[in-house]
C-alpha positions, -999 to 999 in steps of 0.1 A, spaced: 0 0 0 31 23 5 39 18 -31 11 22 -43 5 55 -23 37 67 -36 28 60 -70 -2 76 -68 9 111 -54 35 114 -82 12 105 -106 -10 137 -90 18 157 -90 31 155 -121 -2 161 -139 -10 190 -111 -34 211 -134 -55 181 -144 -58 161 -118 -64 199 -97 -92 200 -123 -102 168 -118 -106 173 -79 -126 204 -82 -155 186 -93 -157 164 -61 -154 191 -44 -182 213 -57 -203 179 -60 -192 177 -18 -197 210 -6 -231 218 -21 -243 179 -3 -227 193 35 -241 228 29 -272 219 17 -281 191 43 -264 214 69 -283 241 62 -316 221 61 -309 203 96 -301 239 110 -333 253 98 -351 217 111 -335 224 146 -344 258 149 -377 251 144 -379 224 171 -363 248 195 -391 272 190 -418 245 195 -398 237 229 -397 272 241 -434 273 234 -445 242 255 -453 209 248 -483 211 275 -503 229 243 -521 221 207 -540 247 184 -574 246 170 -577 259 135 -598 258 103 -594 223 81 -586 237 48 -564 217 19 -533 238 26 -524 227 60 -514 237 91 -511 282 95 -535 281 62 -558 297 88 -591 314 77 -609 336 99 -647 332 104 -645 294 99 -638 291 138 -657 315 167 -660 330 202 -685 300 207 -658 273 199 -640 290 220 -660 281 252 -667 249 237 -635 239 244 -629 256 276 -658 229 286 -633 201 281 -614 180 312 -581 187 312 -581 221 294 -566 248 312 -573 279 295 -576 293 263 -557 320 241 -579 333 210 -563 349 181 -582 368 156 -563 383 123 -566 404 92 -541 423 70 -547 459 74 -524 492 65 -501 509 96 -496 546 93 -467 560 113 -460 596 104 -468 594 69 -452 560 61 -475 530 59 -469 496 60 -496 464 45 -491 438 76 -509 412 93 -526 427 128 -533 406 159 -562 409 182 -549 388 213 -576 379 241 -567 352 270 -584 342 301 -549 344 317 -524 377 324 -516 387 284 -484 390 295 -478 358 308 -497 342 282 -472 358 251 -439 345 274 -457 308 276 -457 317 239 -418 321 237 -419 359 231 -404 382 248 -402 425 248 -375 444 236 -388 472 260 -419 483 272 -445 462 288 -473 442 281 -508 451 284 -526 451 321 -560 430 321 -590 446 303 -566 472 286 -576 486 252 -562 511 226 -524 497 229 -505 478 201 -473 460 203 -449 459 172 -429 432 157 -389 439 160 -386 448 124 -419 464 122 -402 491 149 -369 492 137 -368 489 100 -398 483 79 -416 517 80 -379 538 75 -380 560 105 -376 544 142 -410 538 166 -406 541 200 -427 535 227 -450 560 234 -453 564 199 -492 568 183 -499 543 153 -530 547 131 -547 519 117 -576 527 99 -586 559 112 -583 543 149 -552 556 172 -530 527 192 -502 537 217 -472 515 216 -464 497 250 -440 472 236 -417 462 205 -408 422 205 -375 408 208 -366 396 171 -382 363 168 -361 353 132 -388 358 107 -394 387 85 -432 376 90 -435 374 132 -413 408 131 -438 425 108 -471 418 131 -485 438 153 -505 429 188 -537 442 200 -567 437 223 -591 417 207 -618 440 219 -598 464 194 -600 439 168 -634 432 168 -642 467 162 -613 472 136 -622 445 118 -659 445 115 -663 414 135 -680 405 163 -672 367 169 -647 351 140 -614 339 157 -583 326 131 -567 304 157 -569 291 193 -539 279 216 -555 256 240 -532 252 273 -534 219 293 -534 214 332 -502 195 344 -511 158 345 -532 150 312 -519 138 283 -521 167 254 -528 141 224 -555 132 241 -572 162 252 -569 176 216 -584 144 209 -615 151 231 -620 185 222 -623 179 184 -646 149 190 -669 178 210 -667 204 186 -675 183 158 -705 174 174 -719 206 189 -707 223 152 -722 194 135 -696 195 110 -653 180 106 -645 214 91 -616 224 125 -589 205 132 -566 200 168 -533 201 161 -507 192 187 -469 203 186 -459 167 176 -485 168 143 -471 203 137 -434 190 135 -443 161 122 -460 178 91 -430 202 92 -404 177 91 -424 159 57 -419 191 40 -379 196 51 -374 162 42 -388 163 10 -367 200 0 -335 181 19 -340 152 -6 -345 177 -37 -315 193 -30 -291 169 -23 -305 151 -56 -291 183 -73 -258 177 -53 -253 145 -58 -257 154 -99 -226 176 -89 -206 148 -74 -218 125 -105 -202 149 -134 -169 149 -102 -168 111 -111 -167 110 -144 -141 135 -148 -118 116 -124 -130 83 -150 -119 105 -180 -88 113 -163 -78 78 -155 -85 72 -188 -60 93 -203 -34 86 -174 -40 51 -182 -35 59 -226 -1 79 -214 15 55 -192 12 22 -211 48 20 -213 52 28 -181 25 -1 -175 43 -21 -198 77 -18 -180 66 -27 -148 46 -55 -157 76 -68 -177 98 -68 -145 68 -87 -121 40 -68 -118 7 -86 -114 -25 -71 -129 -38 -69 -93 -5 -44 -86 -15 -24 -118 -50 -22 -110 -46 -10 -72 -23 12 -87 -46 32 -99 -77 23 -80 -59 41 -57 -47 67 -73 -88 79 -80 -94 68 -46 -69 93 -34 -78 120 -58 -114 118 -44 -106 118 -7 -85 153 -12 -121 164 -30 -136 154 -3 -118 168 25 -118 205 8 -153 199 -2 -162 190 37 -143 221 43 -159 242 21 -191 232 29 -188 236 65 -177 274 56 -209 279 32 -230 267 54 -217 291 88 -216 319 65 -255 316 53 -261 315 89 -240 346 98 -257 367 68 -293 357 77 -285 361 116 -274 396 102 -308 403 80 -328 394 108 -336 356 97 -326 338 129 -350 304 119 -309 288 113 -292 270 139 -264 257 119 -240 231 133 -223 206 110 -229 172 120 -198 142 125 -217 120 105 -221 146 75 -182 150 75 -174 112 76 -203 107 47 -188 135 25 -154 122 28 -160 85 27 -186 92 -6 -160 115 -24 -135 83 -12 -158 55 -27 -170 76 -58 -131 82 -67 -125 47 -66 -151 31 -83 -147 61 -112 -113 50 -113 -118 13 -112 -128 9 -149 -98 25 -163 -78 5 -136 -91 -26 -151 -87 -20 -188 -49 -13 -174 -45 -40 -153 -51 -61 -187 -25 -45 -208 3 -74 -221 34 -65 -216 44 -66 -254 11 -44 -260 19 -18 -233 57 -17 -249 44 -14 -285 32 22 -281 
């Protein structure tokens, strides 16, 4: 194996602008797969550390439609539903969420965003923070409080081009909110860009007396969640005499989630692995012509004892070793692409990326770059390792 290591790095060398050439498509064919499936599992994990700072003692109860879970459609579920639930052993209390887009005005800037009416039979405050939100500065609203709004980090900061304080008056529709709060940033541009307000607000912003969009049903300490979301769609199918809502609990939600990465993780490492396919056959066109050029090289050594086995490992691991260099930069490089991504979104306020490159994505993009070098090389290996000495020495 020393020999044939030897051999192989001088055969590298010597040819240093092909075989450089040669290597760059592993590499582009390994760092696109460990970016790509790095960048997917950070955006997977982020996700799950959301749900986790939101409770797992909660589900949600929200329109059926065809598009999923967050396709929610206001007027399809009500006040009424509401209590229904709150009817239910093992329910705890009940946050109702009512939302339209509507136009912000803010000193003669105006922004289209989604806005918020917020009621819960809890504080408010303590309610958003079981939520995993947290302020910036101000406070939240005391109980029964009307006429306040709370912005979304970017909402305050960026969106409408000149800075909101609190204090600050917002008009929405004709109607004046004081701000009391502005979120932390929550790693969205959509969360940043909502707005909060009382649902008594809502109901008279929006023309609507009952409709909710959503409701967060918290349960007591001691039941199981899957099974109170259970029994509360059973009874609001049968008091709405209709299967037009469904429960969903944090598990569903991730599950549902984690369907959708998969499928865009499987996509996009497809397209990698295209990369990494063009890699092999360029190392399988160089071996070709390495193999053309040295035949009387070949020929020589088989002349002096050589078996075909030598001549073949010979160059099996030469493309062996040609992909494991691709693959080690291309680990590299991918590792780099993938922190960077998360650096730049961190910096544009996207913070849905918790990027981390796994041990097992390293030791799969090495040992595939490895095994794709060697099996791309093992073709021209063999057509070598076949060569007659008088055939080799004829050229």
């Amino acid at each position: 194996m020393k020999h044939y290591l030897n051999f192989a790095v001088k055969s590298i060398m010597h040819r240093k602008v092909r075989s450089w050439l040669t290597i760059i498509g592993i590499v582009i064919g390994i760092a696109a797969i460990v970016s790509l499936i790095s960048l997917s599992q950070g955006l997977e994990n982020a996700i799950q550390e959301q749900f986790e700072n939101m409770g797992s003692n909660k589900f949600f109860v929200i329109p059926k439609t065809s598009a999923g879970f967050m396709a929610l459609e206001a007027g399809k579920i009500t006040e009424e539903d509401a209590d229904t639930i709150n009817g239910v052993a093992g329910v705890d209390y009940t946050n109702s969420f009512f939302y339209q887009g509507k136009t912000i005005e803010y000193r003669n800037k105006d922004k289209y965003t989604n806005i918020f009416g917020f009621e819960s039979e809890n504080s408010l405050g303590e309610a958003f923070e079981g939520d995993g939100f947290s302020l910036e500065i101000g406070r939240w609203p005391k109980d029964n409080e009307k006429g306040f709004i709370i912005l979304g980090n970017s909402l305050a900061h960026k969106t409408l081009e000149k800075e909101i304080y609190v204090g600050n008056k917002i008009e929405i529709d004709s109607m004046s909110f004081e701000v009391i709060g502005i979120m932390n940033k929550v790693g969205n541009e959509q969360d940043d860009n909502q707005a909060y307000i009382a649902m008594e607000d809502a109901r008279v912003l929006f023309s609507d007396s009952s409709s909710l969009s959503m409701i967060e049903v918290v349960v007591m300490e001691g039941f199981d969640v899957n099974e109170v979301a259970k029994n509360a769609q059973s009874r609001l199918e049968r008091v709405r005499d209709a299967e037009d809502i469904e429960a969903y609990t944090p598990d569903q939600i991730l599950q549902q989630l984690g369907i959708i990465l998969n499928v865009v993780q499987i996509v996009l490492v497809g397209i990698a692995a295209i990369s990494l396919f063009v890699g092999g056959l360029g190392i399988m066109n160089s071996m070709f012509t390495n193999v053309l050029e040295r035949k009387k090289e070949i020929g020589i050594m088989k002349a002096i004892g050589a078996s075909p086995k030598d001549i073949k490992y010979m160059f099996i691991v030469e493309a062996g070793l040609m992909g494991l260099v691709g693959g080690i930069i291309g680990v590299i490089l991918g590792s780099i692409i993938s922190f960077s991504i998360g650096k730049v979104a961190e910096q544009s306020g996207f913070m849905l990326l918790s990027i981390h490159v796994d041990y097992w994505v390293i030791f799969l993009g090495v040992a595939f770059a490895f095994i794709v070098g060697m099996i791309s090389g093992y073709v021209p290996a063999n057509r070598a390792s076949k060569l007659t000495p008088v055939e080799a020495l004829k050229e």
